[in-house]
C-alpha positions as CSV (number, residue, x, y, z in Angstrom):
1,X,-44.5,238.5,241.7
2,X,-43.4,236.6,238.2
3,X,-40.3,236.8,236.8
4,X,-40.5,238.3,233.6
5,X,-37.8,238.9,230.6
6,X,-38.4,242.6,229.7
7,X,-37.1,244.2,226.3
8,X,-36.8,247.6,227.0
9,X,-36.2,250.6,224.4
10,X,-35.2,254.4,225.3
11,X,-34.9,256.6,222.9
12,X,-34.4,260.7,222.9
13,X,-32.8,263.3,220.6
14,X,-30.0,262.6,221.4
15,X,-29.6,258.9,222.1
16,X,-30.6,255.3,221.5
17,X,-30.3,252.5,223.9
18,X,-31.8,249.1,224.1
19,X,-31.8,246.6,227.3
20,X,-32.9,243.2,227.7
21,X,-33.3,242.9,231.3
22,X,-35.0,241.3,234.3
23,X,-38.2,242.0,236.0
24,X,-41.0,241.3,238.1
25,X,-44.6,241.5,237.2
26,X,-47.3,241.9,239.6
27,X,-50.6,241.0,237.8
28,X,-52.9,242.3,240.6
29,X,-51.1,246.0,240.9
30,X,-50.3,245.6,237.3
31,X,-46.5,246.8,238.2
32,X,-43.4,246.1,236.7
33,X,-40.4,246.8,238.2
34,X,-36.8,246.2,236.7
35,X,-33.5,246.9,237.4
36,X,-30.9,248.5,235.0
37,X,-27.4,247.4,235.5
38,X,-24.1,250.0,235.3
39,X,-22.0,251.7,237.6
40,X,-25.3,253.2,239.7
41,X,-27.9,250.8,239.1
42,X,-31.4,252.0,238.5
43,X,-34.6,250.9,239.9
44,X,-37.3,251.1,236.9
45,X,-40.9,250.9,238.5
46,X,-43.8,251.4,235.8
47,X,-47.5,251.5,237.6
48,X,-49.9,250.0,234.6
49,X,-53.0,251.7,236.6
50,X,-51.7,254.9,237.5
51,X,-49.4,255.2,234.5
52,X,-46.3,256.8,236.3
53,X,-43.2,255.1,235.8
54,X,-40.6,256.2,238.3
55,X,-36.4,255.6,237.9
56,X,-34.5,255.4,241.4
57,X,-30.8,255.4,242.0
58,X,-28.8,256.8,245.4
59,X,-28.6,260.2,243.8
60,X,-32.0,260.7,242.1
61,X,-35.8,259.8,242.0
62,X,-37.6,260.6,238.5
63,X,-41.6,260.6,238.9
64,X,-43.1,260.8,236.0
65,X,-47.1,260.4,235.0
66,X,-48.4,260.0,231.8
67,X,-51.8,261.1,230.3
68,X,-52.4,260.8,227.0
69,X,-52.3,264.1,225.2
70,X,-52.3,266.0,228.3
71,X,-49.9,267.8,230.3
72,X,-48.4,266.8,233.1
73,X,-45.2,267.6,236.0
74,X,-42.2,265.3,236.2
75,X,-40.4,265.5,239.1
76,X,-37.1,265.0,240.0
77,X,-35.5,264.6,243.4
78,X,-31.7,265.1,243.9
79,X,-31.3,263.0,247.2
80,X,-28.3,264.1,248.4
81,X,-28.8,267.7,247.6
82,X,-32.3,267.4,248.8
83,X,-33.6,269.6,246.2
84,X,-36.6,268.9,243.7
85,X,-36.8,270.0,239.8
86,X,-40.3,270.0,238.3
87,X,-40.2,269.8,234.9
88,X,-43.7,269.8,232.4
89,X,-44.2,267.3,229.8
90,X,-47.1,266.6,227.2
91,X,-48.0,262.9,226.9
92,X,-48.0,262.5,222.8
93,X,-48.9,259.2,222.1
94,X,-49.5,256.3,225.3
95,X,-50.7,252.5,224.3
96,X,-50.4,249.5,226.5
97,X,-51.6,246.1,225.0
98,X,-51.2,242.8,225.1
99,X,-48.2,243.3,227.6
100,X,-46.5,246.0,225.1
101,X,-46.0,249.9,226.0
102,X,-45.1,252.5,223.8
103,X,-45.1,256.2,225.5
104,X,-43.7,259.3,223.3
105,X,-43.5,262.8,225.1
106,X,-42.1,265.9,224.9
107,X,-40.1,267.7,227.8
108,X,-41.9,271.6,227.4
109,X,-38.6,273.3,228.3
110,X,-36.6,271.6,226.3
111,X,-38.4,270.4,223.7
112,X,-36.5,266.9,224.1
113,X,-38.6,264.1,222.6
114,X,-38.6,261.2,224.3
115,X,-39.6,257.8,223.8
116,X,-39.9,254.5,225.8
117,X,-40.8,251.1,224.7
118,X,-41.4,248.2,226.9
119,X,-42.1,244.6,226.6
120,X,-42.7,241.4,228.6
C-alpha cells in the first residue's frame, strides 16, 4: 500500500467539514482507506471498483454503494445493539478522475443531501 495525503470534504444540510488526513492507496484493488481522528476514530474504506465506501468505528458500520443515478440500500450496523438500519439513497452525480472523487446523493427518507469529496 502507498501512503497517500488525502483532502477529504463532507458536506450535508446541515454541516460542512473538511479533513486533511492520511491514507493508504492500493493501486491493484484500487482502495483507499483512511482514518479520521476524534474521540471514536473512524475507519474510512472507499472501494474504486465496487464503489462502496464503508465508515467503521466500535459502535457502527456504514455500507454504502454508489451507482450513478440509481437507487441503492445503505446499511447501517449498530454493533453493540446488534441491530441493522437500511436506509435508500439515489446516487445524483458520481465522478472519479485523475485520483479526484466527487459523489452527491440524496438519503430517500430524509431527503438529506449529502456530498463527499475526496482527493489524493
Amino acid at each position: 500500500m502507498k501512503k497517500v495525503d488525502v483532502s477529504l470534504t463532507l458536506t450535508s444540510d446541515e454541516s460542512s467539514q473538511r479533513l486533511k488526513i492520511k491514507g493508504e492507496y492500493e493501486e491493484e484493488k484500487k482502495h483507499l482507506v483512511m482514518v479520521e481522528q476524534g474521540e471514536v476514530p473512524t475507519k474510512m474504506t472507499f472501494d474504486f471498483k465496487k464503489r462502496i465506501l464503508t465508515r467503521e468505528t466500535t459502535d457502527y458500520k456504514i455500507t454504502i454503494p454508489f451507482e450513478n443515478k440509481k437507487e441503492t440500500m445503505m446499511t447501517i450496523e449498530l454493533i453493540k445493539e446488534q441491530q441493522t438500519l437500511n436506509l435508500k439513497i439515489k446516487t445524483n452525480t458520481y465522478t472519479y478522475k485523475d485520483q479526484k472523487l466527487v459523489v452527491k446523493y440524496q438519503i430517500l427518507e430524509t431527503n438529506e443531501q449529502i456530498e463527499y469529496q475526496i482527493e489524493f
